[in-house]
N, C-alpha and C positions, 0 to 999 in steps of 0.2 A: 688564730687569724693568720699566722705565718703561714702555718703550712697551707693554707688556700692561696695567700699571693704566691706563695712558690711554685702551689699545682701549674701558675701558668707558664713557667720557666722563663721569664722573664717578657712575656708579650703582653699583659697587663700595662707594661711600661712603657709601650711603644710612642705614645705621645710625649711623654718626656724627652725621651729618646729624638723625637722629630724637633721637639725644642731645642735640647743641647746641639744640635747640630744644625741647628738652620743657621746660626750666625756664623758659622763657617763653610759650609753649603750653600746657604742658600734654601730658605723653607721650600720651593718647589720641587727643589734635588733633596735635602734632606726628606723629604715624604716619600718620595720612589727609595731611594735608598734604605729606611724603615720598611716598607712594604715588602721591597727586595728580603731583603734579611728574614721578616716575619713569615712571607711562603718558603725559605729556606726551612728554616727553623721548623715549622710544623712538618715541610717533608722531609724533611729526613733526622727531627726526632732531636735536636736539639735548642739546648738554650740559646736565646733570643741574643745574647753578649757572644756564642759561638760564632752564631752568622753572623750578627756586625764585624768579628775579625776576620771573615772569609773575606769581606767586599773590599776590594783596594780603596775605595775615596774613602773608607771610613780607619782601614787601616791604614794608611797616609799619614791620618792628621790624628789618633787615640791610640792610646798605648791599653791594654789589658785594664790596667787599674781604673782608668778613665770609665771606659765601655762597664764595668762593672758596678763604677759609682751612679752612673748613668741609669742602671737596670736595676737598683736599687731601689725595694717601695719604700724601705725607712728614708731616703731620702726627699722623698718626693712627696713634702704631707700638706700640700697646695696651700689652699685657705684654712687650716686643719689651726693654727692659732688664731685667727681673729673667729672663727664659730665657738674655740673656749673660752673665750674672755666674753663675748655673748652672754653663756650661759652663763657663764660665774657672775656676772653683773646682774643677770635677771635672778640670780640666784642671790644675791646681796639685799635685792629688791623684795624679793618673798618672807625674809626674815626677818 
């Protein structure tokens, strides 16, 4: 499963990404500024954290580490625990 979120070089994450950054942007600016980054990134072949530190508002305000945790899918596992406890409960219920 890694290596398919990896194939995307980190543009999978682009909503995240529009996340973490709209409460310091601004969600209208943080959207262009993801967008921005994400046609970088595909033209010219790099990861989606390269281009967020090409763009100055984003290099401004996120140091390397930040934009990295950011483009991270293990960090980003949304609803991913109230759908297991779901099943582990239906799953209590079957037995």
């Amino acid at each position: 499963m890694r290596v398919n979120l990896d194939a995307t070089h980190g543009l999978i994450m682009a909503e995240a990404v529009m996340m973490g950054l709209a409460p310091q942007l601004g969600r209208e600016t943080a959207h262009h500024v993801v967008k921005r980054a994400c046609d970088r990134a595909l033209a010219d072949g790099v990861p989606l954290a390269d281009a967020l530190l090409l763009d100055p508002e984003v290099a401004a305000r996120l140091d390397r580490a930040a934009i990295e945790r950011l483009t991270d899918p293990a960090s980003y596992l949304g609803s991913t625990g109230s759908f297991i406890d779901r099943v582990l409960a239906a799953a209590r219920l079957v037995v």
